[in-house]
C-alpha positions in Angstrom: 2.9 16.3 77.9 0.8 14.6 75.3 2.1 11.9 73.0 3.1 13.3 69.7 1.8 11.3 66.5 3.1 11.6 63.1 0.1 10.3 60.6 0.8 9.8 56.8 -1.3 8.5 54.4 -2.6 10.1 51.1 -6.4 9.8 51.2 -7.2 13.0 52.8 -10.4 11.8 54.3 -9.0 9.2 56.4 -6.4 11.3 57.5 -9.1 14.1 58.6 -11.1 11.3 60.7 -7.7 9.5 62.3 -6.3 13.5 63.2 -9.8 14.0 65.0 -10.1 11.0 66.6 -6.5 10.9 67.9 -7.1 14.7 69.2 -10.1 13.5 70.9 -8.0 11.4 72.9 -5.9 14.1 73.6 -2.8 13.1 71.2 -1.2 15.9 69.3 -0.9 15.0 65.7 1.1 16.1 62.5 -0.7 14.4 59.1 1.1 14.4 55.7 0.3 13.2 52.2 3.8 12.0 51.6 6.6 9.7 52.7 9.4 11.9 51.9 7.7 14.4 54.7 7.2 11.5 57.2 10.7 10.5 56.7 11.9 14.3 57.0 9.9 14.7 60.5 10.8 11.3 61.9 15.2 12.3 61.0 14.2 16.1 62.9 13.3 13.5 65.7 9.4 14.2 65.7 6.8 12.0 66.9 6.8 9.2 69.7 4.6 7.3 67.2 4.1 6.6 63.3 0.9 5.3 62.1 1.4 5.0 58.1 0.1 3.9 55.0 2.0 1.7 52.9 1.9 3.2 49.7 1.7 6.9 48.9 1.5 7.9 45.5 4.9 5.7 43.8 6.5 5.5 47.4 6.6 2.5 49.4 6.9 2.6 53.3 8.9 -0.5 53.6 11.7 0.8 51.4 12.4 3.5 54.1 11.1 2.1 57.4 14.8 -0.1 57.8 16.4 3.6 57.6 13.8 5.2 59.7 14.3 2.0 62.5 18.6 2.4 62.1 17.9 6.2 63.0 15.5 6.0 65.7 15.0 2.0 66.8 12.8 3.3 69.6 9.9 4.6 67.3 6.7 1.9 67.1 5.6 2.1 63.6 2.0 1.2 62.8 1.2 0.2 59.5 -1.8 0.7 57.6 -2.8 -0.9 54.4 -5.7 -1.3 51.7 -3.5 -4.3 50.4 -4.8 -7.0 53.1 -2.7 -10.0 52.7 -0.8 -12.2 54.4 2.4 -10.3 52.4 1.9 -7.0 53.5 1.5 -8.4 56.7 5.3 -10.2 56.9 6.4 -7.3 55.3 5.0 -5.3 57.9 6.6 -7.5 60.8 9.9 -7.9 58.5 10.6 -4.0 58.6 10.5 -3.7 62.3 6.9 -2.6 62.7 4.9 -2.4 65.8 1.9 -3.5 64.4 0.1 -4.1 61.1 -3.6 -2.8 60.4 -5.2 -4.1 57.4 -8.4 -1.4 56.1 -11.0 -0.8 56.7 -9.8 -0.9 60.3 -12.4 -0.3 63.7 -11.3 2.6 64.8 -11.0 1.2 68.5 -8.7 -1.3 67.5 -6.2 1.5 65.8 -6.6 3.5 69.3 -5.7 0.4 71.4 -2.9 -0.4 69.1 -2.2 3.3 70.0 -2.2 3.0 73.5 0.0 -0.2 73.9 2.5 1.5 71.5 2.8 4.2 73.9 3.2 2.6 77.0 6.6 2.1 78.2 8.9 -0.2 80.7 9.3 -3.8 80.8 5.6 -4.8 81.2 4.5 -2.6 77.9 7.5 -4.4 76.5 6.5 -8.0 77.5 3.1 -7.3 76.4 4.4 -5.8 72.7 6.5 -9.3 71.9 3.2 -10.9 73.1 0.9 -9.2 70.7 3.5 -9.5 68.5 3.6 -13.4 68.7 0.3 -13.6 68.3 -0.2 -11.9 64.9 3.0 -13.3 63.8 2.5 -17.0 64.7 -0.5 -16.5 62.0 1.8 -15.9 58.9 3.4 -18.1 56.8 7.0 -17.3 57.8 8.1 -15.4 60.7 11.4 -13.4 60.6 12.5 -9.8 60.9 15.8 -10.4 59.9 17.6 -9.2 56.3 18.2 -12.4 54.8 14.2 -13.0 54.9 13.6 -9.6 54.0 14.9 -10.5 50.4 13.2 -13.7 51.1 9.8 -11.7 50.8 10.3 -9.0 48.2 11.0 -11.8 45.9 8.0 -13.0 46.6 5.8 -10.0 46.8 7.1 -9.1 43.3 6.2 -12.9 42.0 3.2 -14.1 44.0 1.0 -12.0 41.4 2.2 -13.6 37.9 2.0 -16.7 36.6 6.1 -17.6 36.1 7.6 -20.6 37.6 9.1 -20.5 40.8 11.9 -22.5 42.1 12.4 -22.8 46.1 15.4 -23.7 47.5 16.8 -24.2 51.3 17.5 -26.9 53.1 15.1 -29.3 54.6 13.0 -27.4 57.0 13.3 -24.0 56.4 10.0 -23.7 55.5 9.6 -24.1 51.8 6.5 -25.2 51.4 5.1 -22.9 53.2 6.7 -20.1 51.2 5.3 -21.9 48.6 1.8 -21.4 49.9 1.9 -17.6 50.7 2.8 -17.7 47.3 -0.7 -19.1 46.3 -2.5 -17.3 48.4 -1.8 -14.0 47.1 -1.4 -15.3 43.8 -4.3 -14.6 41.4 -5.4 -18.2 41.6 -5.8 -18.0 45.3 -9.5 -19.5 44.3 -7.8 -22.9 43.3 -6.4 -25.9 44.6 -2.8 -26.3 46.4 -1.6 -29.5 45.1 1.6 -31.3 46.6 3.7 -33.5 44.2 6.7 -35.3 45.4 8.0 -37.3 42.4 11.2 -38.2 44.6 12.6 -41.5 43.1 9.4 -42.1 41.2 10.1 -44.2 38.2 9.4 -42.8 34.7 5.8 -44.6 34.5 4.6 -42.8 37.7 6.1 -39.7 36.9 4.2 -39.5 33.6 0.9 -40.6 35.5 1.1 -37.9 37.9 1.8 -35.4 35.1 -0.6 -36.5 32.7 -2.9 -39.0 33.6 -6.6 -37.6 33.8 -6.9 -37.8 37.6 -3.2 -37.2 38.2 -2.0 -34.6 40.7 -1.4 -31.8 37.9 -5.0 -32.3 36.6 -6.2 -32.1 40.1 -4.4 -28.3 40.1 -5.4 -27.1 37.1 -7.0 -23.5 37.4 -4.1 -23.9 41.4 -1.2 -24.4 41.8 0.9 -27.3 41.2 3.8 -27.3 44.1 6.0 -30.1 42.8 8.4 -31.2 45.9 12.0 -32.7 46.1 12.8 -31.8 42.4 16.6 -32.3 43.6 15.1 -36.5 43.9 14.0 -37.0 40.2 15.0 -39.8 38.5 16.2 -39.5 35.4 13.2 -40.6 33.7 11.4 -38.4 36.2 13.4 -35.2 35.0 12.2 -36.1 31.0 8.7 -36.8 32.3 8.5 -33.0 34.2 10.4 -31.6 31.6 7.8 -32.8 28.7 5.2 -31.5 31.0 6.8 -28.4 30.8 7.2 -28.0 27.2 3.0 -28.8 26.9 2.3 -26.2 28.9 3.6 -23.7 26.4 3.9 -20.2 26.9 0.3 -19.7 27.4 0.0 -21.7 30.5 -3.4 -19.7 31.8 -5.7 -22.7 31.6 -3.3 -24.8 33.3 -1.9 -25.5 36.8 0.9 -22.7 37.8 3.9 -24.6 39.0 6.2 -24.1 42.1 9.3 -26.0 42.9 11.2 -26.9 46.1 14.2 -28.4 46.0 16.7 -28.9 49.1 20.1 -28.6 47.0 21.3 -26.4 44.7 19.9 -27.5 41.2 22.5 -25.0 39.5 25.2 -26.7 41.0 23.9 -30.4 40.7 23.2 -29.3 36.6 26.5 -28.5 36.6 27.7 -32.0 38.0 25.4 -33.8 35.8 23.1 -34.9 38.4 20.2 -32.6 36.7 19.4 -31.7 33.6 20.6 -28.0 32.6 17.4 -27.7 30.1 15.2 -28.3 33.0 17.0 -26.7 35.8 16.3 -23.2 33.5 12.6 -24.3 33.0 12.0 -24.4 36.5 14.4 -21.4 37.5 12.7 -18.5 36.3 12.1 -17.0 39.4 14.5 -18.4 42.5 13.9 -18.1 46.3 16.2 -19.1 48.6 15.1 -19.5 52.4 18.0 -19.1 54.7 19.2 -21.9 56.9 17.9 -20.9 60.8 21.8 -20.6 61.5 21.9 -17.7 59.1 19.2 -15.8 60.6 19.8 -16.3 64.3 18.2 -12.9 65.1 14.5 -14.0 64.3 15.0 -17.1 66.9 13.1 -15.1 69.9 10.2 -14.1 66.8 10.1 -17.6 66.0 9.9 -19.2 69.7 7.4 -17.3 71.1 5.2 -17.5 67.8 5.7 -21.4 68.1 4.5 -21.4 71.9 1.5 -19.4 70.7 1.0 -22.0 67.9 1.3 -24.8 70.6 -1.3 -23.2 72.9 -3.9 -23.0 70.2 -3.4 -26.5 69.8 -4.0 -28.1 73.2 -0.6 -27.9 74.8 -0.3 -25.4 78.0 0.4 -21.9 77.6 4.0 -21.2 78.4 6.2 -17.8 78.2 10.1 -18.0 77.8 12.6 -15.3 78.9 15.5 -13.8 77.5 18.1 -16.3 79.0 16.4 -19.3 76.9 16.4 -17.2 73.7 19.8 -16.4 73.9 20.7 -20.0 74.6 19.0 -21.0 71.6 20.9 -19.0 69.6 23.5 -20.8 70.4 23.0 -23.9 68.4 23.6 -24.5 65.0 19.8 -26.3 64.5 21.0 -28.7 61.4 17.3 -28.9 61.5 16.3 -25.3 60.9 13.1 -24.0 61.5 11.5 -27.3 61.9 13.9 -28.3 64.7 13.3 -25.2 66.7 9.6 -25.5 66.4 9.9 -29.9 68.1 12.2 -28.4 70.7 9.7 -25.4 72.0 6.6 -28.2 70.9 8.6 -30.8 73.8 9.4 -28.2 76.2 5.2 -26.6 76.6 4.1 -30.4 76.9 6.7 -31.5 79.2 8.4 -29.0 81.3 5.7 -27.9 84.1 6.9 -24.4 84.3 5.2 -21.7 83.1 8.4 -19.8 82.0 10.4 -21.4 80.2 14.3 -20.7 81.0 17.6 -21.2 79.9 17.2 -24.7 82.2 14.7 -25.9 80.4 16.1 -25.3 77.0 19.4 -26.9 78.2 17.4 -29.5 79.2 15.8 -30.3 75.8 19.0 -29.3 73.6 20.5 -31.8 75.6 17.9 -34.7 74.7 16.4 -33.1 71.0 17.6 -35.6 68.0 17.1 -34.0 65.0 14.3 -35.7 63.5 13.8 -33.1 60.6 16.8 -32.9 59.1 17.5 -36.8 59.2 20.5 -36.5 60.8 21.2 -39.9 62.4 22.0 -39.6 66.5 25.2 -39.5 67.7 26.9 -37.0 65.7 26.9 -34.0 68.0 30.5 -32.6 68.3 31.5 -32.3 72.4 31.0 -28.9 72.1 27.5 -29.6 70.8 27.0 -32.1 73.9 28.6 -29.9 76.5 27.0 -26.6 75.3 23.2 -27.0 76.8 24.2 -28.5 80.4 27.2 -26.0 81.1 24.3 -23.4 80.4 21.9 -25.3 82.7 24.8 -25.0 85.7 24.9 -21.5 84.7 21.3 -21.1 84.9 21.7 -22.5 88.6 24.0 -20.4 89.9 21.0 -17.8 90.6 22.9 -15.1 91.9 26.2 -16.2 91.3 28.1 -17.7 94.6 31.7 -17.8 92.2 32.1 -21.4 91.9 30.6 -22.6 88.5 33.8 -22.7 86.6 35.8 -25.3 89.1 31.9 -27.5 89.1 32.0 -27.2 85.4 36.2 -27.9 85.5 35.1 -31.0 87.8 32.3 -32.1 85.9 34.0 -32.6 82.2 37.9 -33.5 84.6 36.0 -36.3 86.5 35.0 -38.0 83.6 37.8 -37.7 81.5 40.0 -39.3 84.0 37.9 -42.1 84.8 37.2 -43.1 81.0 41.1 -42.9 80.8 41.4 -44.8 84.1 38.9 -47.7 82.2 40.6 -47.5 79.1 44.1 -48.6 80.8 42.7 -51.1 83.2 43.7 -48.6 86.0 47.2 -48.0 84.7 48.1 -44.5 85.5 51.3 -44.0 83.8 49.1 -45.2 80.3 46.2 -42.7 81.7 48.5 -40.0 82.0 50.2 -40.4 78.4 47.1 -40.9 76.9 45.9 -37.8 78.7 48.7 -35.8 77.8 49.6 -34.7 81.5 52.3 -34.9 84.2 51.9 -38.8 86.4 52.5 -36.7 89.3 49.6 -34.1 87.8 47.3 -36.7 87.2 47.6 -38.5 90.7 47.2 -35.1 92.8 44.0 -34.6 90.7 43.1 -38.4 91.6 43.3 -37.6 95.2 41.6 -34.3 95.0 38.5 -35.4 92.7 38.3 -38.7 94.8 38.6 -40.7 91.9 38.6 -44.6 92.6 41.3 -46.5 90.6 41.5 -50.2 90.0 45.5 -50.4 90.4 48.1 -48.0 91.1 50.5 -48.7 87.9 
């Protein structure tokens, strides 16, 4: 039986051309004009593929593909679009589609899209997060889940004016790069991105940068000005932006548009004092907030395999990594966010020689990483943090399971614990055993059993 296709899209020409050339190769296809169709075939349970404009007449495609994907998750979705930017494009890979094609499109490239949408089993799978990765490790951010769906609607609706934007999210979420998609769908795409970090800058250098003729903002002017760490101003750095802001005017067209990125809350340092309130509103007109990794766990296997792509391009060897290893990952907390996870998978394709990476070799690296991004000083992993990556490596061992990994792993934080207490008393086992919190008699029998050398016997 042929594959059934279910083809929207409101230019009547292109859908003529697409129905013929998808009959040719001997698909059987329904077109329509109009989402609320396409949405009505898909619920009857219609189609084994979708291949859709975005936008048909005032309807969007994104506003009902989540619904569409909750009622039949196993439909690939192609998406077409006249609107080729990088926006559509997350948007595209944010809703759950199979595959973004900007237009004009070859029309071989739509029919292999086709045929890899169709195919079904683990390989087509494989294959499908591959392709995935690929066009995905391309965009600015990378995430499927609903936190960064808001993420980019706020800024599909505010990368085409000219209003302030405030970005806030911890430190490496990604906010300068949220800050650049911005640009470069922005109508001043044509201009400079400037970066400005005024963090602790004195009052002087503030002003220089703001208004000096070969200061940063005058090097933006027609850009965008994307002024960093606003949370960090100074005092005098807060009057100097905020009299930079007041220049500007209304009119602000000749001008550098401005973007902010702060890694606090500036509402809640205004309210402390720590910020002024006048400015905070200046910059606030529009606010984004990127999610902390740990609140968008779900795009961690996106966001690995698009950051071992990224790492091929740039020198280091080509690696895959399986289900096991994106599970562990999504384990940790990543203080570090997105930044984090992209050093770990960076250290694992330069220095672990296989070519799939496993839960192992995550365990391996979780157990080593220090958070350099997030400037979190070493030492303050909790023991669960600690014990976390190498109980997953034993597990990882076990291969087909032969029943013993909870008394190794039993032994191997028991062992330990006793001889630390053991040191800590000078061999006293009556003091090891209070300080344990266990029987004398308990904690000898498990001296004898582990094989636990003691300096003295009381």
């Amino acid at each position: 039986m042929s594959a059934r296709i279910l083809l929207a899209d409101d230019d009547s020409s292109l859908r003529l051309v697409l129905s013929q050339a998808l009959a040719r190769e001997g698909y059987a296809v329904r077109a329509t004009a109009s989402l609320a169709t396409l949405s009505k075939m898909v619920r009857d349970g219609e189609g084994d593929l979708v291949i859709s404009d975005v936008y048909m007449g005032d309807d969007c495609l994104f506003d009902a593909l989540p619904g569409l994907r909750l009622q039949r998750p196993d439909l690939p979705v192609i998406v077409m679009s006249g609107q080729s930017t990088v926006l559509t494009a997350i948007s595209a890979a944010g809703a759950g589609a199979y595959d973004y094609v900007p237009k004009p499109f070859d029309l071989d490239d739509l029919l292999d899209a086709v045929r890899r949408a169709l195919q079904r089993g683990p390989e087509a799978k494989t294959r499908a997060l591959a392709v995935a990765a690929e066009r995905e490790e391309r965009l600015p951010l990378i995430g499927r889940s609903a936190a960064m769906q808001d993420v980019y609607r706020i800024m599909a609706r505010s990368a085409g004016t000219d209003m302030t934007v405030l970005i806030e999210g911890e430190t490496g979420t990604g906010k300068e790069a949220a800050a650049r998609a911005i640009h470069q769908f922005s109508k001043r795409k044509a201009g400079p991105f400037v970066r400005l970090s005024l963090a602790g800058a004195s009052g002087d250098a503030a002003t220089t940068a703001l208004f000096g003729a070969e200061g940063d903002a005058a090097l933006a002017v027609g850009g965008t000005l994307f002024i960093d760490d606003v949370d960090a101003l100074t005092a005098d750095g807060q009057t100097a932006l905020e009299r930079y802001l007041d220049r500007r005017g209304a009119d602000a067209t000749g001008d550098a548009r401005i973007l902010a990125a702060s890694s606090r809350s500036l509402g809640a340092l205004s309210l402390e004092g720590a910020f002024r309130p006048d400015l905070y509103y200046r910059l606030a007109i529009v606010t984004i907030r990127i999610p902390p990794l740990r609140d968008r766990l779900e795009d961690v296997g996106d966001l690995a395999r698009a950051f071992l792509v990224r790492a091929r391009r740039e020198g280091l060897p080509e690696k895959g990594i399986d289900g096991s290893a994106i599970e562990l990952l999504k384990t940790h907390n990543w203080p570090g966010n997105v930044r984090e996870l992209e050093n770990l998978l960076r250290r694992a394709a330069a220095l672990r020689p296989e070519p799939l990476i496993t839960a192992r070799e995550i365990a391996g690296e979780m157990s080593t990483l220090r958070v350099e991004a997030s400037g979190a000083p070493a030492g303050q992993d909790t023991i669960e943090d600690v014990l976390k990556p190498k109980l997953a490596a034993l597990l990882a061992g076990a291969g087909g399971g032969d029943g013993n990994v909870y008394d190794q792993a039993v032994e191997a934080v028991e062992r330990p614990l006793i001889e630390l207490a053991l040191q800590a008393t000078r061999g006293n086992q009556i003091k090891a055993a209070g300080i344990l919190g266990i029987n004398r008699n308990t904690l000898r029998k498990k001296i004898q059993t582990l094989g636990i050398r003691t300096g003295s016997d009381d």
